[in-house]
LUMFIZA-17264 format. One line per field, with one value per atom (N, C-alpha, C): x, y, z; residue in three letters; atom name. Coordinates in steps of 0.1 Angstrom, whole numbers. Layout:
LUMFIZA-17264
px = [X ...] .
py = [Y ...] .
pz = [Z ...] .
res = [ALA ...] .
atom = [CA ...] .
end
This chain:
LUMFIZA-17264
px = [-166 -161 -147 -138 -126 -129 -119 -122 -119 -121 -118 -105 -101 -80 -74 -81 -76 -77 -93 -100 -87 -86 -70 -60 -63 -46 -41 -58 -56 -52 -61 -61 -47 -38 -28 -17 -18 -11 -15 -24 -24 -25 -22 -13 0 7 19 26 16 15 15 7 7 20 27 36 50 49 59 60 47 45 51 55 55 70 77 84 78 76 70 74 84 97 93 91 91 80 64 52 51 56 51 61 72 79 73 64 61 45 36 28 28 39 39 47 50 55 42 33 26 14 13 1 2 17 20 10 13 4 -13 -14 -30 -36 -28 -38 -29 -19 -14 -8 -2 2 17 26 37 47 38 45 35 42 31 40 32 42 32 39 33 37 29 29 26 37 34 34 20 21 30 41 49 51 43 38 29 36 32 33 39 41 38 39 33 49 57 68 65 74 75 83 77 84 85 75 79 76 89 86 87 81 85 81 86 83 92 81 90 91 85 88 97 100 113 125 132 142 138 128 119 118 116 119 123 114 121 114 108 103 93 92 82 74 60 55 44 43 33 20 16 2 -11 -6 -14 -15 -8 -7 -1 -7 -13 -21 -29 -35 -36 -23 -20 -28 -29 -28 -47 -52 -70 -70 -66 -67 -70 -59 -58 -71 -69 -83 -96 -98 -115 -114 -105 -105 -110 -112 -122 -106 -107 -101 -106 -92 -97 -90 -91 -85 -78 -67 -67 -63 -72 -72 -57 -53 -41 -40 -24 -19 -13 -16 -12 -21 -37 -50 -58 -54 -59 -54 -58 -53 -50 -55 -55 -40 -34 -20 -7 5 13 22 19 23 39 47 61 66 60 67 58 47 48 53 60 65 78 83 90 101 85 85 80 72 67 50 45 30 26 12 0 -12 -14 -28 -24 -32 -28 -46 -43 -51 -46 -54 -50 -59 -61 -68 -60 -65 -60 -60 -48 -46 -51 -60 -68 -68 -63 -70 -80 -94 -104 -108 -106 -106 -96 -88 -72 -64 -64 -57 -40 -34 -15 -12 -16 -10 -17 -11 -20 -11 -20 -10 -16 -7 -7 -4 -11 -10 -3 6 9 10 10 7 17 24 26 18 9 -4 -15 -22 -37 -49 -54 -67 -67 -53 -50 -54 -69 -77 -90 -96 -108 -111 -129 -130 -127 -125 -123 -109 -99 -86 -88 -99 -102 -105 -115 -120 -110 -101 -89 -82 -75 -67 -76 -84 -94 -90 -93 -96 -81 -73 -54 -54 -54 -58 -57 -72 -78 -67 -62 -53 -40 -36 -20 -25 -35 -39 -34 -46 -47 -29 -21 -8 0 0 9 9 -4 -9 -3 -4 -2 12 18 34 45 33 43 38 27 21 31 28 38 52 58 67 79 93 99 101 89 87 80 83 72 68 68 63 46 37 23 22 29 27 34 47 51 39 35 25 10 12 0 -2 11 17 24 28 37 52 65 74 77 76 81 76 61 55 48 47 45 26 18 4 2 -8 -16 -15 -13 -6 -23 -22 -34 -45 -36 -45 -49 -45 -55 -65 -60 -76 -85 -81 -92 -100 -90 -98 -108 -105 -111 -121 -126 -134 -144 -143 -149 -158 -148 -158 -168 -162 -173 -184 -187 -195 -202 -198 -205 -212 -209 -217 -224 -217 -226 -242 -242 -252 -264 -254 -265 -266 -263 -265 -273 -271 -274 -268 -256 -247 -242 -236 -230 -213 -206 -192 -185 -174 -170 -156 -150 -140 -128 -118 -111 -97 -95 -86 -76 -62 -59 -45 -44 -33 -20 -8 0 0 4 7 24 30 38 49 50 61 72 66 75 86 79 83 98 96 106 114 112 124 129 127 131 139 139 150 157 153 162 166 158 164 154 153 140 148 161 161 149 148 142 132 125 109 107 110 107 108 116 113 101 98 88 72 73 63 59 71 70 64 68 62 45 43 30 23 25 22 20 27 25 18 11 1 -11 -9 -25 -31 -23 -24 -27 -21 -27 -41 -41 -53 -68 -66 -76 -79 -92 -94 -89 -88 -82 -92 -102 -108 -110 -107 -103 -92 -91 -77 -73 -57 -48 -41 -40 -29 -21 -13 -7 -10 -17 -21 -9 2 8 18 28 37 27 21 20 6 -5 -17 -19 -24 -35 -50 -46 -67 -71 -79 -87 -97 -106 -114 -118 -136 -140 -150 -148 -155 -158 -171 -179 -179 -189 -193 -209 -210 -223 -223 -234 -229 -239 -237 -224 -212 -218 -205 -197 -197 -184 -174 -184 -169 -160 -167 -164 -153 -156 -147 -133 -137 -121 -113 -119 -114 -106 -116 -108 -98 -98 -87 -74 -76 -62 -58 -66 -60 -48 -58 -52 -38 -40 -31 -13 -20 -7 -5 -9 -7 -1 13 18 34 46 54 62 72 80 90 104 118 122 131 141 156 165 175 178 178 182 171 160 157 138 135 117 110 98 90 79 69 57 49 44 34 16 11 1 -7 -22 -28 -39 -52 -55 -67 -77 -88 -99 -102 -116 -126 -136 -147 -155 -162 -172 -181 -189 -192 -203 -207 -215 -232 -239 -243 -245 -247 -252 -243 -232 -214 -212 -216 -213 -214 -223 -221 -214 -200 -189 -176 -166 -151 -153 -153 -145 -154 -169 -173 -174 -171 -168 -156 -143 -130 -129 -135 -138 -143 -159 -163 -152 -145 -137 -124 -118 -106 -110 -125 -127 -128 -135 -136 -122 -114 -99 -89 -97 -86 -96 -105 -107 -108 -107 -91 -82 -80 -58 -62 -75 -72 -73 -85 -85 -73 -65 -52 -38 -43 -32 -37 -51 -60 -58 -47 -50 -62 -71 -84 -84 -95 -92 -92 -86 -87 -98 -106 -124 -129 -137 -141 -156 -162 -181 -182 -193 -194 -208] .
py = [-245 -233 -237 -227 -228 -230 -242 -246 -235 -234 -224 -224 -236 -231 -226 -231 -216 -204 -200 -188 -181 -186 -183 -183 -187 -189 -176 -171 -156 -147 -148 -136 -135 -146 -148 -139 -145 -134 -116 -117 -100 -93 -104 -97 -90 -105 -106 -94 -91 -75 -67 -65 -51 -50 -63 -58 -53 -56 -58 -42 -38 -23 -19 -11 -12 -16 -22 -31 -44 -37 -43 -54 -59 -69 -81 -76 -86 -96 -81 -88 -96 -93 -103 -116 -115 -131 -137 -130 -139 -144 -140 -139 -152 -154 -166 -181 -172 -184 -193 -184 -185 -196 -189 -193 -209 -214 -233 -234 -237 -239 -236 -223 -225 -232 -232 -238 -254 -256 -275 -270 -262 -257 -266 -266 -269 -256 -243 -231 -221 -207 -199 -185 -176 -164 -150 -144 -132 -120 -121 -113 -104 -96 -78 -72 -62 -60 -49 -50 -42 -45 -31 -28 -38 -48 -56 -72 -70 -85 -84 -98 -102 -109 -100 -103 -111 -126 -128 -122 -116 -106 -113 -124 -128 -144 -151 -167 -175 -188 -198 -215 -223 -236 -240 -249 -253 -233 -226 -214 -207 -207 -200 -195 -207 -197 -197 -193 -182 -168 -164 -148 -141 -132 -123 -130 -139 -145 -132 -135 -122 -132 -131 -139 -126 -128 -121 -124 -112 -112 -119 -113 -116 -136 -143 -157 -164 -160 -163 -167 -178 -175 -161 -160 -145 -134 -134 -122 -119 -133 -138 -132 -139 -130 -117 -108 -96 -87 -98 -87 -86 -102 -102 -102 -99 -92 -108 -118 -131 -141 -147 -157 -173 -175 -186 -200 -209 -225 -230 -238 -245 -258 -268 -283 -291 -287 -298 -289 -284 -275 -281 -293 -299 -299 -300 -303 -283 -275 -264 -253 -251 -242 -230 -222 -206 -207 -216 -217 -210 -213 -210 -222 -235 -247 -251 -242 -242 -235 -227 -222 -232 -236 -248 -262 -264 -278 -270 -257 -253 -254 -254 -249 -262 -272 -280 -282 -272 -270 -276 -285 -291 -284 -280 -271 -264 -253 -239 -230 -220 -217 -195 -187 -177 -165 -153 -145 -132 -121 -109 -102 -95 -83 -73 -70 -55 -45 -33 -21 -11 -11 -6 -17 -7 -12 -13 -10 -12 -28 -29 -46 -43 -49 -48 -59 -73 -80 -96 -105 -119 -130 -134 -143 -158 -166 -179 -191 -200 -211 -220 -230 -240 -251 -260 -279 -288 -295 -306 -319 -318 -326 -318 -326 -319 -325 -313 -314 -312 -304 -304 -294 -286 -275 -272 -272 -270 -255 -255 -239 -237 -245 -240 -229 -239 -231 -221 -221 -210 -192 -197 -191 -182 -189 -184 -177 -181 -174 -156 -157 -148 -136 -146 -134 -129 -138 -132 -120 -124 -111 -100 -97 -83 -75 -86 -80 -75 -85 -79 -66 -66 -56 -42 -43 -32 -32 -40 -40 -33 -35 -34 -15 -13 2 10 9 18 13 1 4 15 12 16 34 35 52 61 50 55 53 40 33 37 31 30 29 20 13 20 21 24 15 0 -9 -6 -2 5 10 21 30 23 16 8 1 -13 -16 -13 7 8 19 18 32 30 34 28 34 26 37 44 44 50 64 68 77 88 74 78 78 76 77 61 63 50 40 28 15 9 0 -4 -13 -18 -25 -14 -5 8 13 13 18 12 -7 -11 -8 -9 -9 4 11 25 24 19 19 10 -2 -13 -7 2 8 20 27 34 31 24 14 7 3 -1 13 23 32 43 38 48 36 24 17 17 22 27 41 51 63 70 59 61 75 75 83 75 85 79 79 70 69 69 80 79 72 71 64 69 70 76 66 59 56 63 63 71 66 65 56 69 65 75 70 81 76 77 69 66 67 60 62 52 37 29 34 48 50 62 69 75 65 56 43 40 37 33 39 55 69 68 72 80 75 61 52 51 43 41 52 58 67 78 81 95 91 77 76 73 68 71 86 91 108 115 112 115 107 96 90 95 100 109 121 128 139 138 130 128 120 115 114 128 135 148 158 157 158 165 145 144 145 140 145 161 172 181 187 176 176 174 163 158 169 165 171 167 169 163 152 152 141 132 129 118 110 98 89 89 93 90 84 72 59 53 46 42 28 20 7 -2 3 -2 5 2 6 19 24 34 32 34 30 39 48 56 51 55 56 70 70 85 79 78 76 90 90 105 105 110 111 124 130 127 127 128 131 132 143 149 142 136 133 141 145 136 149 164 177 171 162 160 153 141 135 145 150 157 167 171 183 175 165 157 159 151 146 159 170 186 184 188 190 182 169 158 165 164 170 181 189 208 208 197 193 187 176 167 172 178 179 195 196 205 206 206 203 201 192 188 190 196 205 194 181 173 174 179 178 185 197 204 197 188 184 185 190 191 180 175 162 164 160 162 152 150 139 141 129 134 119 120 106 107 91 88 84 95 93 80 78 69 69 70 67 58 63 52 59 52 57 43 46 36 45 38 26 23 30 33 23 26 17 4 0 -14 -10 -25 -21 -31 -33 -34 -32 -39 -28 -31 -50 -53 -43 -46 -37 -27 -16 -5 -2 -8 -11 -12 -19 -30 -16 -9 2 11 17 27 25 13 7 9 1 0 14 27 43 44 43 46 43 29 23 28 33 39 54 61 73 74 64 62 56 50 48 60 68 80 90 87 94 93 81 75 77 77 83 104 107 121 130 126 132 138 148 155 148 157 146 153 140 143 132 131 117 121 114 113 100 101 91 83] .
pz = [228 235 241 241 248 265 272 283 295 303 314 318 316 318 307 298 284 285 289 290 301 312 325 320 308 303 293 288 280 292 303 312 318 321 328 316 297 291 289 290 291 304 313 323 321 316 314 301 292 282 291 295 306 311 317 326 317 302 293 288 290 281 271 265 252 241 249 236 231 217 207 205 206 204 210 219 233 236 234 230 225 213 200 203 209 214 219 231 238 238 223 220 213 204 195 205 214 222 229 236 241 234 220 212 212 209 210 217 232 241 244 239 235 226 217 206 203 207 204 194 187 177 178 165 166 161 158 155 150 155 156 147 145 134 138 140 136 120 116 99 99 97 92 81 79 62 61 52 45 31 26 16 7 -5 -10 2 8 16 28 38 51 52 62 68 87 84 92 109 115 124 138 140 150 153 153 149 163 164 173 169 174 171 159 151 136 127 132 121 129 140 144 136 130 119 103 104 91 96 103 108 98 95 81 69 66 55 50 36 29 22 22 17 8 -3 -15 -10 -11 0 -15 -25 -38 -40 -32 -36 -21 -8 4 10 22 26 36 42 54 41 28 20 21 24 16 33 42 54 56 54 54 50 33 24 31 35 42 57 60 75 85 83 86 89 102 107 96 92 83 90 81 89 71 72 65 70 68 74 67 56 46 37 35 26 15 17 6 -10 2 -7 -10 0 -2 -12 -20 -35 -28 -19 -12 -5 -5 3 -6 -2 -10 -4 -10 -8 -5 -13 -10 -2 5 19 31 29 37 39 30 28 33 30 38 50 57 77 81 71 77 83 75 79 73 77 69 76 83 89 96 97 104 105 113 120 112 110 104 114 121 124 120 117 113 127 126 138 134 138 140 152 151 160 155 161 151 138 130 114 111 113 105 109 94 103 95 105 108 100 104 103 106 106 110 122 129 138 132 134 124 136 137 145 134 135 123 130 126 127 116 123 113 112 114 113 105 95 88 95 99 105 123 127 140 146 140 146 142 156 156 158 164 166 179 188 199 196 192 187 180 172 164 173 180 195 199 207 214 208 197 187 184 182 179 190 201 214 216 214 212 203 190 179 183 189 192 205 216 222 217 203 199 194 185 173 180 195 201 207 213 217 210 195 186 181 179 181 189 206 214 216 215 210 208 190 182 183 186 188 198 210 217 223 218 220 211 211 202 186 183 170 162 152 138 129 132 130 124 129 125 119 119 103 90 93 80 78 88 79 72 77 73 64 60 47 38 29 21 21 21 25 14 2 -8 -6 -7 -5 8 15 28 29 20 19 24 30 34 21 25 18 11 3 -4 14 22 31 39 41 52 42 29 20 18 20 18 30 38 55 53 53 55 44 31 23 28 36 38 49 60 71 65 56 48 42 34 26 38 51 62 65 71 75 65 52 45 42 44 45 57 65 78 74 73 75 58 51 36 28 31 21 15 3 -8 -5 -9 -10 -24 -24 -37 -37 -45 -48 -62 -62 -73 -74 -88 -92 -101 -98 -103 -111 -124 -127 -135 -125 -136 -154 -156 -175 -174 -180 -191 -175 -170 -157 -160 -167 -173 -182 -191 -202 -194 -186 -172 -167 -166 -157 -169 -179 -191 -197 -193 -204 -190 -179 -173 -158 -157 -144 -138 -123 -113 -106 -99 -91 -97 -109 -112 -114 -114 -117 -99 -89 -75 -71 -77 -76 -77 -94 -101 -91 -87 -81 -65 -59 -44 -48 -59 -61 -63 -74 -79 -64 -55 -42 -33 -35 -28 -35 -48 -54 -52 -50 -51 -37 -24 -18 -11 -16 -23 -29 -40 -44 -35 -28 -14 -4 -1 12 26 36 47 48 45 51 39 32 21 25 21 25 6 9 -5 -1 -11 -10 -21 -24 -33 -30 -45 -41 -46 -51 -58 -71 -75 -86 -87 -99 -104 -101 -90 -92 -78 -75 -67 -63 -54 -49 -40 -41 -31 -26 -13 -6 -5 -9 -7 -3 14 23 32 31 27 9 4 -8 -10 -20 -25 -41 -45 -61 -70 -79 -88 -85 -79 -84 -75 -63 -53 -63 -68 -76 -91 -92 -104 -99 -84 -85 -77 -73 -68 -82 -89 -104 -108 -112 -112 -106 -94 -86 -86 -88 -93 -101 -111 -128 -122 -118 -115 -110 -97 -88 -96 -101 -109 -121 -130 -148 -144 -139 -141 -142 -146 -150 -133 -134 -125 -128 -120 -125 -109 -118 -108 -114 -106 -114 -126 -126 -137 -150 -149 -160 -156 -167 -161 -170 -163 -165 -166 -171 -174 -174 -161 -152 -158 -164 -162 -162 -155 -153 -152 -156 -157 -148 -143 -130 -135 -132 -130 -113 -117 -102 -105 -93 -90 -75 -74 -58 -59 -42 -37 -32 -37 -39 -53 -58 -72 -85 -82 -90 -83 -72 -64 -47 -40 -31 -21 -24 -20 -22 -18 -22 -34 -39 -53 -62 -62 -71 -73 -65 -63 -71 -69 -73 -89 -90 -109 -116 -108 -117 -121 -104 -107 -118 -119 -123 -139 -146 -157 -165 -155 -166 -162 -157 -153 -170 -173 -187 -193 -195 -208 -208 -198 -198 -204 -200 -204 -215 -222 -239 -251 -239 -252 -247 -233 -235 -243 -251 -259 -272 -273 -286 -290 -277 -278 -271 -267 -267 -253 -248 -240 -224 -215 -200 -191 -195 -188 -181 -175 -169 -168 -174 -170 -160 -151 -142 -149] .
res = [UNK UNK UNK UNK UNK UNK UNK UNK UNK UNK UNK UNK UNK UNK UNK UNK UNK UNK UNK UNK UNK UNK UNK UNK UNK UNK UNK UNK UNK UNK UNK UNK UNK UNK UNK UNK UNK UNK UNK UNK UNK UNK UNK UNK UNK UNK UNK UNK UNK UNK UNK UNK UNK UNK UNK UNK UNK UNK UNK UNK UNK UNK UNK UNK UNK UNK UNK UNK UNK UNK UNK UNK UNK UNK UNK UNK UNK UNK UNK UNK UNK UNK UNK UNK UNK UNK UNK UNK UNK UNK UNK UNK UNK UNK UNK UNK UNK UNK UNK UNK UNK UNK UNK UNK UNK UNK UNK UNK UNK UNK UNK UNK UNK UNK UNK UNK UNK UNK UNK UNK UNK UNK UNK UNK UNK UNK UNK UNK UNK UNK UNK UNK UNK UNK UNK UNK UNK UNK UNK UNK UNK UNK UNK UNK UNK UNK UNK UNK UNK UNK UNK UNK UNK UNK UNK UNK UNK UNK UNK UNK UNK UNK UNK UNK UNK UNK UNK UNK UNK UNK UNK UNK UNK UNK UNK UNK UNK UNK UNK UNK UNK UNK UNK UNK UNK UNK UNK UNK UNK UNK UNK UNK UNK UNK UNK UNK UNK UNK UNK UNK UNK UNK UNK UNK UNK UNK UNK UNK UNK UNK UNK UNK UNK UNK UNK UNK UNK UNK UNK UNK UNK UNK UNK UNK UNK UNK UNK UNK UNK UNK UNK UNK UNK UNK UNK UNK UNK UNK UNK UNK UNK UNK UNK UNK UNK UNK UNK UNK UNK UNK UNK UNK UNK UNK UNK UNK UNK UNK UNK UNK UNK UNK UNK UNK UNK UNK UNK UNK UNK UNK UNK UNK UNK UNK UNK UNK UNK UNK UNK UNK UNK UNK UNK UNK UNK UNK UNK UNK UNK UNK UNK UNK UNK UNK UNK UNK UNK UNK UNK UNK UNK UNK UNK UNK UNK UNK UNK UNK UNK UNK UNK UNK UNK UNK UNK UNK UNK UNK UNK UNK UNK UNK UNK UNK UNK UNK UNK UNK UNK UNK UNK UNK UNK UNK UNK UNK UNK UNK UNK UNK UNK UNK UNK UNK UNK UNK UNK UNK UNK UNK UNK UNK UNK UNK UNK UNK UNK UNK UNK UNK UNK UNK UNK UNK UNK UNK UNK UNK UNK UNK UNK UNK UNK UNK UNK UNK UNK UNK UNK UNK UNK UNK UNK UNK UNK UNK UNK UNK UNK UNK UNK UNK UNK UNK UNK UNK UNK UNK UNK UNK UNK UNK UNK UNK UNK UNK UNK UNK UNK UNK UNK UNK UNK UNK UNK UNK UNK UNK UNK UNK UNK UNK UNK UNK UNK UNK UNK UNK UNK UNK UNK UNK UNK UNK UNK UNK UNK UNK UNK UNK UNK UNK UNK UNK UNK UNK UNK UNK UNK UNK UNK UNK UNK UNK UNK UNK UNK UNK UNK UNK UNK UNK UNK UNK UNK UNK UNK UNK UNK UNK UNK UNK UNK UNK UNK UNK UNK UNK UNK UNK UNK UNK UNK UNK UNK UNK UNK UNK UNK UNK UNK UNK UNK UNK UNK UNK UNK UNK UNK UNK UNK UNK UNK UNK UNK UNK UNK UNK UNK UNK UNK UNK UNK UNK UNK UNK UNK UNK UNK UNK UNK UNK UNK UNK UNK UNK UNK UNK UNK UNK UNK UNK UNK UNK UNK UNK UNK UNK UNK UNK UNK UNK UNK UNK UNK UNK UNK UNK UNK UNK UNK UNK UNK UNK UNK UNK UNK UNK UNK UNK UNK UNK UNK UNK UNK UNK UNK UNK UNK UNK UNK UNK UNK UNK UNK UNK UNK UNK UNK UNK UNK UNK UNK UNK UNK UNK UNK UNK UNK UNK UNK UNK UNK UNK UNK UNK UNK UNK UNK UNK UNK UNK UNK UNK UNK UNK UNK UNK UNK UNK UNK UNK UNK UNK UNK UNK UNK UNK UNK UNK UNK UNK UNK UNK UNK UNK UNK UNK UNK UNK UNK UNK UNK UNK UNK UNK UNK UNK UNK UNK UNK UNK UNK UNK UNK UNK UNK UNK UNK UNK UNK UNK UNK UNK UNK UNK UNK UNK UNK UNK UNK UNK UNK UNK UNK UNK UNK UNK UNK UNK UNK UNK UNK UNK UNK UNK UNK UNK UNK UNK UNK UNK UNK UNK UNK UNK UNK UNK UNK UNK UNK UNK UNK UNK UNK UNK UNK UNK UNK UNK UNK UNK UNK UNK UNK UNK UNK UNK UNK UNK UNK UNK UNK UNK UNK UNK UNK UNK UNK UNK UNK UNK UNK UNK UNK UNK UNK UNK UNK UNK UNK UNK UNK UNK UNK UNK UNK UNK UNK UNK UNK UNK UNK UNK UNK UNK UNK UNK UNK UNK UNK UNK UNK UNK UNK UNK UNK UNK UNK UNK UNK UNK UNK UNK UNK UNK UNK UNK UNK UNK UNK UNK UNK UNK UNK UNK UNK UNK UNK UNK UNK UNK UNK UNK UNK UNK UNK UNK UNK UNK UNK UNK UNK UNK UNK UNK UNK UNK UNK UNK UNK UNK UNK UNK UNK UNK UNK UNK UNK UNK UNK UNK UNK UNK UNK UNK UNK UNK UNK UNK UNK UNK UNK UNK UNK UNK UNK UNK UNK UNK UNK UNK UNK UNK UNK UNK UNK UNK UNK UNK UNK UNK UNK UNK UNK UNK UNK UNK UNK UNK UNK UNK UNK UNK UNK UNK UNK UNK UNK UNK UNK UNK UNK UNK UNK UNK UNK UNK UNK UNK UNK UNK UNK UNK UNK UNK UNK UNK UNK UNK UNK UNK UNK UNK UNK UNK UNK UNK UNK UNK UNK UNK UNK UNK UNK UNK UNK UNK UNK UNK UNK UNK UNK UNK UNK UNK UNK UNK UNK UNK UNK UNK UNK UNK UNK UNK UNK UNK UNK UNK UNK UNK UNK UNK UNK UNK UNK UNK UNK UNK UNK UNK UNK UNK UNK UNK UNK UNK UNK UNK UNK UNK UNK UNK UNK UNK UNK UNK UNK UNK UNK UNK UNK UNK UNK UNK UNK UNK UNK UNK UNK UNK UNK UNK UNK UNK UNK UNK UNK UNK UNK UNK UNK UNK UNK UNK UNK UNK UNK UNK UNK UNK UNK UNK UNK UNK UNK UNK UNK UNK UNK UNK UNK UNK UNK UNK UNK UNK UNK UNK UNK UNK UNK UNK UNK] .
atom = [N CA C N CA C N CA C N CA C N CA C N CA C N CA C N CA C N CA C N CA C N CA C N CA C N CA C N CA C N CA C N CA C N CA C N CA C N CA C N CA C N CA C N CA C N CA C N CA C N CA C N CA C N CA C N CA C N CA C N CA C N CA C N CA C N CA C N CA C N CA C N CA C N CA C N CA C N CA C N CA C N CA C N CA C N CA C N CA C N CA C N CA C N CA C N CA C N CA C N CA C N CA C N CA C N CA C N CA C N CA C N CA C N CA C N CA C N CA C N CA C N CA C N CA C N CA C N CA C N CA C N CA C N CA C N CA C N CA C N CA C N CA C N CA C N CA C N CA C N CA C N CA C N CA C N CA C N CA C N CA C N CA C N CA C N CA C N CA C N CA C N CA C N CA C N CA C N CA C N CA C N CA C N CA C N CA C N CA C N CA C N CA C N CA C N CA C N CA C N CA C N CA C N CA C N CA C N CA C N CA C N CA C N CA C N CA C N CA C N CA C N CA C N CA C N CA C N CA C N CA C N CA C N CA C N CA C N CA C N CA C N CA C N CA C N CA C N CA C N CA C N CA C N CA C N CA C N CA C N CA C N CA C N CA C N CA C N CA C N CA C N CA C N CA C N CA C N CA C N CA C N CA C N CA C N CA C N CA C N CA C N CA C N CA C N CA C N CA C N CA C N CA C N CA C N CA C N CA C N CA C N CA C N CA C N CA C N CA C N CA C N CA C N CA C N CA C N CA C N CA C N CA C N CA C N CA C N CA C N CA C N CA C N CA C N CA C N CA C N CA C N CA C N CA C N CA C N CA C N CA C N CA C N CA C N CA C N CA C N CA C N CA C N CA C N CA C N CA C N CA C N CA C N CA C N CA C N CA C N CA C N CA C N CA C N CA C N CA C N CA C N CA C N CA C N CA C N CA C N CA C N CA C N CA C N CA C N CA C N CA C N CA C N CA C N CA C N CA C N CA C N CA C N CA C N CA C N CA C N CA C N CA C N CA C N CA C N CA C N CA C N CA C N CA C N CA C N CA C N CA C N CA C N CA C N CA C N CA C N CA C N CA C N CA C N CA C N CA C N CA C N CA C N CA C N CA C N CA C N CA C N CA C N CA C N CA C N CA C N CA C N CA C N CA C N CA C N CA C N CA C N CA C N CA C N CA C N CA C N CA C N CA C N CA C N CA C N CA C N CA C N CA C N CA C N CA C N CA C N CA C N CA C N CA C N CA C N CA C N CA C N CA C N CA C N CA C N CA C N CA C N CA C N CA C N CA C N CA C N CA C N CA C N CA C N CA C N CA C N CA C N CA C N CA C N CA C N CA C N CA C N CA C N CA C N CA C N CA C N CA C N CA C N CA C N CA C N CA C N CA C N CA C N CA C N CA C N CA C N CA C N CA C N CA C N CA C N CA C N CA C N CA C N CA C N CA C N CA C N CA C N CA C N CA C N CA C N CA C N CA C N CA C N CA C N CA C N CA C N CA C N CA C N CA C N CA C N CA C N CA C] .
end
């Protein structure tokens, strides 16, 4: 357990939050400053998810002038963070595969300490203890770090809610489109699949892949396929009910969270409704376009009862859509 001058040493900083109220800026400086000293650290980071990456936003110690760093959340530990929501350790980044070895040899890290910032369910981002020593954290540090977390998570929220910054929504939207980013969907599917396991409802799920968008950047530029891609975002959202989450998980790739749901006519009639929604002609620029894509589902419990499997079912009837859409054949989806 964390000693009692540590435990004084949290209470003494979220005093010192309170008295700062809401520049976000400031927090988070004196958050990563702070953390050295809690945890023996030799540098501490705070990571914000924007979009595909975990931007360093707030540095001190050896990571101080890295500020601004973008690290790929897909070939991270901040990324393995994020997804399982779970405070992780890495003892030697030299020996640990989950790392991304060349930005630590970088900054100088061999062990580091990882917790995700959460408010609620929704996680922002990760605060990062680092060491130029392997093996320079235990769980006490682990502990503490933890109980820091939950105060930025919550800090960083009522900030940016009410504060200056829009720091929270970037990281929890995407900016191209403005729909909730692939890490708020997982968030929000993970808490669903939790309570539809207590409450024993079903959860559905909808992947949604554009067709031929490559083959739009390819004739007529990315300005007119980012066009084409805000529109087909305003869509589908469209398509959704308010209480569904639509997101872009990425380049040309959709999801819908469908909550509630009755099965099988619930999922069937989302599916409808995308179709209805998106497969109708688009007029940008004196020139019209003809959007159309590729649904797949899934639901819980029945399809998987977690995200990835959940994910894999909906993803796999998704490509064999888009095969018999290239075979010609009609746009239908059986579950």
């Amino acid at each position: 357990m964390p000693s009692q001058a540590s435990l004084m040493e949290i209470i003494k900083l979220q005093t010192d939050i309170a008295k700062i109220g809401l520049d976000l800026r400031e927090v988070m400086d004196l958050v990563v400053d702070r953390a050295l000293s809690l945890t023996g650290a030799d540098g501490a980071v705070i990571e914000l998810i924007e979009d595909e990456y975990l931007v360093y936003r707030a540095a001190s110690g050896i990571a101080r002038s890295r500020e601004g760093l973008k690290l790929c959340r897909e070939s991270s530990l901040s990324g393995l963070c994020v997804e399982t929501g779970a405070t992780l350790r890495c003892d030697d980044a030299e020996l640990d595969p989950r790392v991304n070895r060349e930005y630590c040899r970088q900054i100088g890290a061999r062990s580091m300490i990882l917790v995700p910032l959460k408010y609620k369910d929704v996680t922002v981002g990760v605060l990062k203890a680092l060491s130029r020593k392997p093996g320079q954290f235990a769980t006490p540090q682990m502990t503490l770090l933890g109980l820091l977390s939950e105060l930025v998570g919550a800090t960083i929220f009522y900030a940016t809610k009410y504060g200056r910054d829009d720091l929270f929504f970037k990281a929890t939207h995407d900016s191209l489109t403005g729909l909730a980013n692939r890490a708020l969907f997982l968030d929000r599917l993970r808490s669903a699949i939790a309570l539809g396991t207590r409450d024993k409802r079903p959860v559905g799920v909808l992947m949604i892949d554009m067709d031929d968008l490559k083959k739009i950047n390819d004739t007529y530029g990315h300005r007119v396929g980012d066009a084409v891609i805000k529109e087909f975002a305003i869509r589908s959202r469209a398509g959704a009910r308010s209480s569904d989450t639509v997101a872009r998980l990425g380049g040309d790739e959709f999801g819908v969270l469908l909550k509630p749901v009755e099965l099988p006519d619930g999922i069937d009639a989302a599916i409808q409704r995308q179709y209805e929604m998106i497969e109708t002609p688009f007029q940008f620029e004196h020139r019209v376009y003809h959007m159309h894509a590729s649904i797949g589902a899934a639901n819980y419990p029945e399809d998987g009862t977690d995200v990835s499997g959940l994910l894999d079912a909906a993803d796999r009837r998704m490509y064999a859509i888009k095969r018999q859409h290239k075979c010609g054949t009609t746009l239908h989806q059986a579950i």
